[in-house]
N, C-alpha and C positions, 0 to 999 in steps of 0.2 A: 504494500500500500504506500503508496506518495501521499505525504502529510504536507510536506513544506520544502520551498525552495532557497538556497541561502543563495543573495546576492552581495557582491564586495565592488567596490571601486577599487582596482588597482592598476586607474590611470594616474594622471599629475593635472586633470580639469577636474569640476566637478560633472559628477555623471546624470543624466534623469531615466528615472526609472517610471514607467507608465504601466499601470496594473489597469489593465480591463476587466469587464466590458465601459467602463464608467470614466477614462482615461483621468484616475488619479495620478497625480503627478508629485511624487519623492524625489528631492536630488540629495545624490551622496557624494559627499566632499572627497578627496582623494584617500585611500585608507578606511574608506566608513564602510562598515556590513551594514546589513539587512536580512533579515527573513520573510518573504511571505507565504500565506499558508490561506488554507479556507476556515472561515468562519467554525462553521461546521466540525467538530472531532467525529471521525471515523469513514469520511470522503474520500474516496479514493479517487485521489486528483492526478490528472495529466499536466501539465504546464509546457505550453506551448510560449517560445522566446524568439523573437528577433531581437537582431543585434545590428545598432547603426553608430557610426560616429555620434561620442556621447551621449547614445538613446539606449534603453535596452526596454523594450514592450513585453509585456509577461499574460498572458491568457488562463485559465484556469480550467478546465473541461472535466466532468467527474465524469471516473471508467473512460476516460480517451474518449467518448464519443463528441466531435467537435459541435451536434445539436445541442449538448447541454452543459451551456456555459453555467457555472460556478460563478455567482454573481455578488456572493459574499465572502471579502478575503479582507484581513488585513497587514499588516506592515509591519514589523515588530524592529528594534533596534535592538543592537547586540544584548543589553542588561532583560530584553523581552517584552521593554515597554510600547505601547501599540504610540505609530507616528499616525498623524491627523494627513490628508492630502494637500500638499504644500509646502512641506516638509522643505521647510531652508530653502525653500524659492524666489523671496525677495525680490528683486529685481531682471532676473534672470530671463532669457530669452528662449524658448523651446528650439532646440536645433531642428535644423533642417527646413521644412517648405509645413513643418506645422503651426508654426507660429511665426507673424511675421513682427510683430510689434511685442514690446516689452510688459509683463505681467508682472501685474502687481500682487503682494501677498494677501490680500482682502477678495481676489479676481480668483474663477476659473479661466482654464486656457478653453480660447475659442478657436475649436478645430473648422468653424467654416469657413476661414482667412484662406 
């Protein structure tokens, strides 16, 4: 059974981590872990990852089938304390073509840009 998946930055930017289906958005400073996992104890989850310059997108599907996405997960930081969406995003720009403008810590990111 897949309970939880540990993410680590170990680049030298800060990383963003995007948990679907809901595109919450964590970013990890160079050296920060992360765990996420589902809501749910006893889910037998699949985790489906892409990986982009400073992006890593995380999906959740329980038993692998990609119809049923796992729509409750959360975040934990190394100590196991659960991270809020937003997590040390400040001012920070989403890479790539998801964001084209600067998000504020009070904002979701608006993937219709």
């Amino acid at each position: 059974m897949h309970e939880s998946l540990p993410v680590e930055n170990a680049g030298s930017v800060p990383l963003c981590l995007f948990v679907e289906p809901y595109g919450e958005d964590f970013w990890l400073e160079p050296g920060e872990a992360v765990t996420v996992s589902a809501v749910s104890d006893g889910t037998n989850v699949q985790f489906a990852v892409t990986v982009a310059a400073e992006l890593v997108s995380v999906w959740l599907f329980e038993n692998g089938d990609p119809n049923r996405v796992v729509s409750e997960s959360h975040v934990l930081d190394a100590s196991g304390t659960p991270l809020e969406c937003g997590h040390q995003r400040y001012d920070r720009r989403i890479p790539g073509p998801f964001l084209r403008r600067a998000v504020k810590p009070d904002e979701s990111p608006d993937i219709s840009a």
